[in-house]
VEXFIKE-234473 format. One record per residue (C-alpha): x, y, z; residue number from 1. Coordinates in Angstrom, 1 decimal, decimal comma. Example, Ala and Ser with C-alpha at 12.3 -4.5 7.8 and 13.67 -1.06 7.14 Angstrom:
// residues 2
   east  north     up num
   12,3   -4,5    7,8   1
   13,7   -1,1    7,1   2
***
This chain:
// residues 142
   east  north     up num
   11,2  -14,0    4,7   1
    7,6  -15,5    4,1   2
    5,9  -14,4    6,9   3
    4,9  -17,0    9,5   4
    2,5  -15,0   12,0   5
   -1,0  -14,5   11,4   6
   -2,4  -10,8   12,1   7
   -6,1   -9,5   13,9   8
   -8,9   -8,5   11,4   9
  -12,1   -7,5   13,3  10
  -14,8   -8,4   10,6  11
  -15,1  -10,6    7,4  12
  -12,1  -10,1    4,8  13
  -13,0   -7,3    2,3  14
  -12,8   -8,0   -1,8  15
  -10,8   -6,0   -3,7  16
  -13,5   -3,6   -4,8  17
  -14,4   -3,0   -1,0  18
  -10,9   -2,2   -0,5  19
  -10,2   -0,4   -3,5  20
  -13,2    2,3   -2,6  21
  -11,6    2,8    1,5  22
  -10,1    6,0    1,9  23
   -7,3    4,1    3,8  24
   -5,3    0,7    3,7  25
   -3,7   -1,0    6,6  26
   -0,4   -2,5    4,5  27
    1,5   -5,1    6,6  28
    5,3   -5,8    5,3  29
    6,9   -8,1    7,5  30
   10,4   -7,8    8,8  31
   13,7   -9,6    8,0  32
   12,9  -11,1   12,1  33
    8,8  -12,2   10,5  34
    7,7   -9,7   12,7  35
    5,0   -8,0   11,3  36
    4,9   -3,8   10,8  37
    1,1   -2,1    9,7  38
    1,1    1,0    8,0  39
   -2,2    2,9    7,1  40
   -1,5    4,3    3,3  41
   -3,7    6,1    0,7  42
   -4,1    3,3   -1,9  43
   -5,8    3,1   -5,3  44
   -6,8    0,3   -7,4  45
   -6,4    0,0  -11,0  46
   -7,2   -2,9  -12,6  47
   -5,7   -5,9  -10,4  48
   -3,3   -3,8   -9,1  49
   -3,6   -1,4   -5,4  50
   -0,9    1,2   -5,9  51
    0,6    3,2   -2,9  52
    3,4    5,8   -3,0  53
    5,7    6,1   -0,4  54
    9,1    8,0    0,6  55
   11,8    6,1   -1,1  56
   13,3    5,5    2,0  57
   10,8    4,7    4,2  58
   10,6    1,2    6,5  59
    8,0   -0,5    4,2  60
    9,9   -0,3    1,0  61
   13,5   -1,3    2,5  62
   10,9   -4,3    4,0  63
    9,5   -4,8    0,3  64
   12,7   -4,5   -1,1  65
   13,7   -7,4    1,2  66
   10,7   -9,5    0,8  67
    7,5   -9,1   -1,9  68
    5,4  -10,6    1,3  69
    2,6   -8,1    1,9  70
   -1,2   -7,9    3,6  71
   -3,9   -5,1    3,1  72
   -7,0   -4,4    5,4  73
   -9,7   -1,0    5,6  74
   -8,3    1,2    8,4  75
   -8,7    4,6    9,3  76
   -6,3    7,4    9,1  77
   -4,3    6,1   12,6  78
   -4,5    2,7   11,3  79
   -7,4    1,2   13,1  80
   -8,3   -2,1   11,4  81
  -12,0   -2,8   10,1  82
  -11,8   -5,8    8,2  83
  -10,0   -8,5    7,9  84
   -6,6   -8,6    6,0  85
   -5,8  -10,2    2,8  86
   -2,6  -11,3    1,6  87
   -0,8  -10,1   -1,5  88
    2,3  -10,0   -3,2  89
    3,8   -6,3   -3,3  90
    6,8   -5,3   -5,7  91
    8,2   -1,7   -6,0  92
    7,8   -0,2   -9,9  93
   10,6    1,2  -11,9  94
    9,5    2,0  -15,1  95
    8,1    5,1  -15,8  96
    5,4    3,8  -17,0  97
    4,0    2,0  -14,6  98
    4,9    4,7  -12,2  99
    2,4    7,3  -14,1 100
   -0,3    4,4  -14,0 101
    0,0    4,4  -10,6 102
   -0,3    8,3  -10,5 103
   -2,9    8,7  -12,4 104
   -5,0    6,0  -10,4 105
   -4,0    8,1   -7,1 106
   -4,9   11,3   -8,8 107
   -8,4   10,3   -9,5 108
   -9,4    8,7   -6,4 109
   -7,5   11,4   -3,9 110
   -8,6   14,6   -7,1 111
   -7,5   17,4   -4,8 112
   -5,6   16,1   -2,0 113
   -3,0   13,7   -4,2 114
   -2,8   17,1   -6,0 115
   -1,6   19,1   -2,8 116
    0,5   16,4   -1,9 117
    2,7   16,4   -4,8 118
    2,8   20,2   -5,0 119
    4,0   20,0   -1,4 120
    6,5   17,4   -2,6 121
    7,8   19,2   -5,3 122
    8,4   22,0   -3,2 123
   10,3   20,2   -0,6 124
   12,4   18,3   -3,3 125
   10,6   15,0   -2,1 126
    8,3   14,3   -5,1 127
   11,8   12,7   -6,8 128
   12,7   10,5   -4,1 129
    9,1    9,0   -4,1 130
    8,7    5,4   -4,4 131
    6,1    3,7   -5,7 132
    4,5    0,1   -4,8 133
    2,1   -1,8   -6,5 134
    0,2   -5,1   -4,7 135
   -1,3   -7,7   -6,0 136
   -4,0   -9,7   -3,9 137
   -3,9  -13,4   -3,3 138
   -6,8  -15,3   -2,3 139
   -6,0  -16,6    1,1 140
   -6,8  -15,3    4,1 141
   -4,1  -14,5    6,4 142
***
């Protein structure tokens, strides 16, 4: 479902470098109902792409799955908005090599922590059953 409601955004809407250098991302997916859900994620940009990585069965990427319909904004870690949002298209990547491009961009921005993060879901057999989600920015503001 295209999403029909418009969402908050304290501030002026961010460009994708701004975004790409915030240690978190507000990422709205929108509901089968257009009711929007916001999510703060660890996101890195590579090239024209923001990648995010996810459980596989978590909310936002059933909502993706459902609908590409997607918005980003800075937010802390509990998902406290800072800028305005901007609306993107988001798809979920199944080829392996798209999935270590969006790895390696995670791995350099996060260094350390991505590191832990995997090695903590490797150990808990999570690390397969990863997903991983790519977003593409428009140029309207939503």
């Amino acid at each position: 479902m295209q999403p029909t409601s418009t969402l908050p955004g304290e501030g002026a809407q961010p460009g994708a470098n701004e975004l790409g250098q915030a240690p978190y991302l507000s990422l709205v997916t929108w509901r089968r109902s257009g009711r929007p859900v916001a999510t703060p994620v660890w996101c890195a940009l590579d090239r024209d792409e923001f990648f995010i990585f996810s459980a596989g069965d978590a909310g936002k990427v059933k909502r993706i799955r459902a609908g590409s319909a997607a918005a980003v904004a800075i937010c802390d870690v509990r998902g406290r908005v800072s800028s305005g949002y901007v609306r993107g298209t988001a798809r979920i990547l199944s080829s392996q090599a798209d999935i270590t491009r969006a790895l390696t961009a995670l791995r350099r921005k996060y260094g350390w922590q991505m590191l832990v993060a995997d090695l903590l879901s490797r150990c808990t057999g999570r690390f397969a059953r990863r997903a991983y989600l790519a977003v593409r920015l428009g140029s309207e503001p939503l």
